[in-house]
C-alpha positions in Angstrom: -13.9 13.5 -17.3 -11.8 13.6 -14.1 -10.6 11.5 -12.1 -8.7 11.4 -8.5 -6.8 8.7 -7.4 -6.4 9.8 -3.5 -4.2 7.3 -0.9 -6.0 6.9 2.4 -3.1 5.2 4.5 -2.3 1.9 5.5 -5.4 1.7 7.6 -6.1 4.1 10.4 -9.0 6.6 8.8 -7.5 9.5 10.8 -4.2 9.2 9.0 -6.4 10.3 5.7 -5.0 13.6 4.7 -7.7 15.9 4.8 -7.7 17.1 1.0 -8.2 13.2 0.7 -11.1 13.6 3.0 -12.5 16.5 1.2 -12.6 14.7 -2.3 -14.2 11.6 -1.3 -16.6 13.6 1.1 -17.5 15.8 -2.2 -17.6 13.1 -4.9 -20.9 11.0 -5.6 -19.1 8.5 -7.6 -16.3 6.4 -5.7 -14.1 3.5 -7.1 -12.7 1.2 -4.7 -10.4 -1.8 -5.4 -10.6 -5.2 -4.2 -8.0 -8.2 -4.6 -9.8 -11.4 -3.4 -11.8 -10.6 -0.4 -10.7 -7.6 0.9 -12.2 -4.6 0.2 -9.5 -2.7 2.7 -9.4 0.8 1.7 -13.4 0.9 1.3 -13.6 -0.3 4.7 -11.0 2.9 6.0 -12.9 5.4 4.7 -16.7 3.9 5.8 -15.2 4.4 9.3 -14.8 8.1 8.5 -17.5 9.1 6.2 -20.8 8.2 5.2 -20.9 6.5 1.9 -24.9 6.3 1.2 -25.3 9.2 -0.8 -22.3 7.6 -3.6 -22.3 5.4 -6.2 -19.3 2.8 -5.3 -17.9 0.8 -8.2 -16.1 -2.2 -7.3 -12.7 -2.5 -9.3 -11.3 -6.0 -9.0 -7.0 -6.3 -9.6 -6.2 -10.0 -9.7 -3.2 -11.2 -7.5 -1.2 -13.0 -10.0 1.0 -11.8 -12.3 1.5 -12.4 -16.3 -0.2 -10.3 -18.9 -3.3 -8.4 -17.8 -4.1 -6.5 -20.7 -7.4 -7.5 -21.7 -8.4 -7.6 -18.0 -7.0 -3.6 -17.6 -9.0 -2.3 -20.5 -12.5 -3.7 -19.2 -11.3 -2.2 -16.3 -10.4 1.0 -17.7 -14.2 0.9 -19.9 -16.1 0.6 -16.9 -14.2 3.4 -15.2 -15.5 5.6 -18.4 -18.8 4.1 -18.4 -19.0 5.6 -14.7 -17.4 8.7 -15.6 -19.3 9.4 -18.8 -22.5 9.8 -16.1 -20.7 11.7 -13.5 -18.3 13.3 -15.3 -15.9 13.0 -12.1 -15.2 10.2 -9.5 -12.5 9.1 -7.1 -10.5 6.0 -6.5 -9.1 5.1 -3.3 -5.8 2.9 -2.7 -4.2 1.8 0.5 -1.3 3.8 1.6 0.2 6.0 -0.8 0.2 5.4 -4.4 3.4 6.4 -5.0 4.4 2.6 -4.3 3.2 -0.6 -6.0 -0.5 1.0 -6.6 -2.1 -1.2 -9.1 -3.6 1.7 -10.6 -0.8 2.8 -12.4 -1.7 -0.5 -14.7 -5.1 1.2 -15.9 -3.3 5.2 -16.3 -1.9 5.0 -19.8 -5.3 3.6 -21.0 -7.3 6.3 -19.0 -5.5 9.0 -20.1 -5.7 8.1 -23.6 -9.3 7.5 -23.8 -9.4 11.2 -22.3 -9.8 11.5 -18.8 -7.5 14.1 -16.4 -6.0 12.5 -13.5 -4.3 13.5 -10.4 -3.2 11.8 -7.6 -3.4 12.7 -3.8 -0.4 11.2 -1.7 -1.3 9.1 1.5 0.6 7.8 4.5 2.9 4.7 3.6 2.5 2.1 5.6 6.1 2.1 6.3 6.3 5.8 7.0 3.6 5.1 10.0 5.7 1.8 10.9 8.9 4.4 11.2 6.9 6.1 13.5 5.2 4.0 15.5 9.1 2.0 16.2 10.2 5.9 16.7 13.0 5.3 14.5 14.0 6.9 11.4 14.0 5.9 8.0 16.9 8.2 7.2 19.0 10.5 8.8 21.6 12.9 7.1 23.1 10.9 4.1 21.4 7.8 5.2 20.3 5.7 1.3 17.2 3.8 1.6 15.8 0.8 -0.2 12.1 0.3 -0.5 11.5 -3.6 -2.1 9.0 -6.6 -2.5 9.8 -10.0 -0.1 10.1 -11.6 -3.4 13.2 -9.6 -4.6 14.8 -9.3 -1.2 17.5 -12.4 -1.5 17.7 -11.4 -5.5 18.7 -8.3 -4.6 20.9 -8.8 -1.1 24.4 -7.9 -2.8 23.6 -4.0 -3.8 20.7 -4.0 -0.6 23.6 -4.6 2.2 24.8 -1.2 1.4 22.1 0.8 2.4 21.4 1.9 5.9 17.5 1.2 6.0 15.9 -1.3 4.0 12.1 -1.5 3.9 10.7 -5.0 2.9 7.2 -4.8 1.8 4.6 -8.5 1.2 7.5 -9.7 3.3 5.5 -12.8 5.3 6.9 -15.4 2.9 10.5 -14.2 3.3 10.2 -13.3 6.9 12.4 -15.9 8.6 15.4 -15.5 5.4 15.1 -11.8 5.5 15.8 -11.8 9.3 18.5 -13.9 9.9 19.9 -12.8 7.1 20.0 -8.9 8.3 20.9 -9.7 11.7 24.2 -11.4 10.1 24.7 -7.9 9.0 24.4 -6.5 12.0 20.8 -4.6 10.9 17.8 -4.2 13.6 14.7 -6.0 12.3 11.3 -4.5 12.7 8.4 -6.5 11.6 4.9 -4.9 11.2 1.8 -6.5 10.6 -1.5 -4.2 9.4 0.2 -0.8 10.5 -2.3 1.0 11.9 -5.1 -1.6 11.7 -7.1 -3.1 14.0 -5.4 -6.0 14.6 -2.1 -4.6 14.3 0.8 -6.3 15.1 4.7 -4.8 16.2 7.6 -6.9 16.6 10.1 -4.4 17.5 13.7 -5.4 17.0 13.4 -9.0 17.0 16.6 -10.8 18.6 15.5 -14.4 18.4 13.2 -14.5 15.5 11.0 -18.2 15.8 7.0 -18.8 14.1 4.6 -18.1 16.7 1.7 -18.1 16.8 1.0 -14.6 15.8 3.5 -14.5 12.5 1.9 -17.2 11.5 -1.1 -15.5 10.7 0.5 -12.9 8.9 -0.1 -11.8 5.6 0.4 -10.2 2.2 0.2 -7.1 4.9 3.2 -7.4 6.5 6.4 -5.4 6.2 9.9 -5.1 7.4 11.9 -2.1 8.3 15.9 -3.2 8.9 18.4 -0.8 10.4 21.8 -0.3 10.2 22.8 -0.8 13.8 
C-alpha cells in the first residue's frame, strides 16, 4: 500500500507543483482533510482538475488540542480500509507539509500497519506572502523564525534576535504581535488567505487599528516581520 501526501499551496491551484499535479491527476483514490467546514485544499485542486472519476475520502482533524489518539487510529484504519482496495491513494494538505501538517499525527501509525509514504513539498503560504510583499525572507546570514500566534509573546526574548519572523494562526495575537515588533523597530506584514480569493495584504502597517477587514480574519492569517 502507498501513499502520497502532496502540498498544493496556500490556495492559488496554479502554484501546485506539477509532480503534485501529476499524482492527484493519476490517482483514483484521493484523501482530503477537513477541520470544521472547510474543506480548503479539496476546493484548490477541484479548480484545476476534474475530480469525478476518484473516490474522495473525507479525513476530519479536530481543532482542539489534548490527546487524539483514539481519534488518529480510526483515522489511520480508514485510510487502510481505502488503501486495501486501491492499493495507492493521495492526500492533499494546504501549503507545504513540511509545517504544522496534521498529517504527521497519523504517519507513525501508517507506517507501522505497513504502508510506504512519501511526501511532495508545496508552496508555503509564507514563501508566496514573501513574494507577493517582494521582500525576502532571508538574505546572506539572515536567521529566521517560523512560529504559531500562540507562542509569539512566550517566545519574544530568543524571537527579537532574528531578522525575519514569520507568525502563522496569528489573528488572535495580531494587535500584540504588531506593536510589539514595531517597538523593535521590525516592518510588519500581515496576510490574509495568501493567494486566495479573497485575499487580503496589509503591507508594512504603520498605524495598526481593527477595521473592518481584520476583523474578519482568520485561523488563515499570517505575519511576516522584518528587521528594518
Amino acid at each position: 500500500m502507498r501513499l502520497r501526501v502532496i502540498g498544493v499551496g496556500p490556495g492559488d491551484p496554479g502554484l501546485i507543483t506539477l509532480k503534485g499535479y501529476q499524482l492527484i491527476n493519476s490517482s483514483r483514490l484521493v484523501f482530503y482533510p477537513t477541520g470544521g467546514k472547510d474543506a480548503l485544499a479539496l476546493s484548490i485542486v477541484k479548480r484545476l482538475l476534474p475530480l469525478d472519476d476518484k473516490e474522495l475520502v473525507e479525513l476530519h482533524f479536530p481543532m482542539k488540542k489534548g490527546s487524539l489518539k483514539e481519534h488518529w487510529t480510526g483515522l489511520v484504519s480508514l485510510i487502510i480500509e481505502y488503501l486495501q482496495k486501491y492499493v495507492e491513494g493521495v492526500f492533499i494538505t494546504l501549503g507545504d507539509p513540511a509545517y504544522y501538517c496534521t498529517f504527521y499525527y497519523l504517519f507513525p501509525y501508517l507506517v507501522e500497519r505497513g504502508v510506504e509514504i512519501k511526501f511532495i513539498p508545496g508552496i508555503s503560504s509564507f514563501s508566496a506572502g514573501s513574494s507577493l510583499f517582494s521582500i525576502p525572507l532571508a538574505l546572506g546570514e539572515d536567521i529566521v523564525a517560523v512560529v504559531p500566534g500562540e507562542r509569539f509573546k512566550r517566545e519574544w526574548e530568543r524571537l527579537q534576535f532574528f531578522d525575519t519572523i514569520v507568525v502563522l494562526k496569528a489573528k488572535n495575537y495580531l494587535r500584540e504581535i504588531v506593536d510589539t515588533a514595531k517597538l523593535k523597530g521590525f516592518k510588519v506584514y500581515v496576510g490574509y488567505r495568501i493567494t486566495q480569493e479573497d485575499e487580503v495584504l496589509l503591507s508594512d502597517i504603520e498605524n495598526f487599528s481593527v477595521d473592518e477587514k481584520v476583523e474578519h480574519f482568520d485561523y488563515f492569517t499570517l505575519t511576516i516581520l522584518r528587521r528594518g
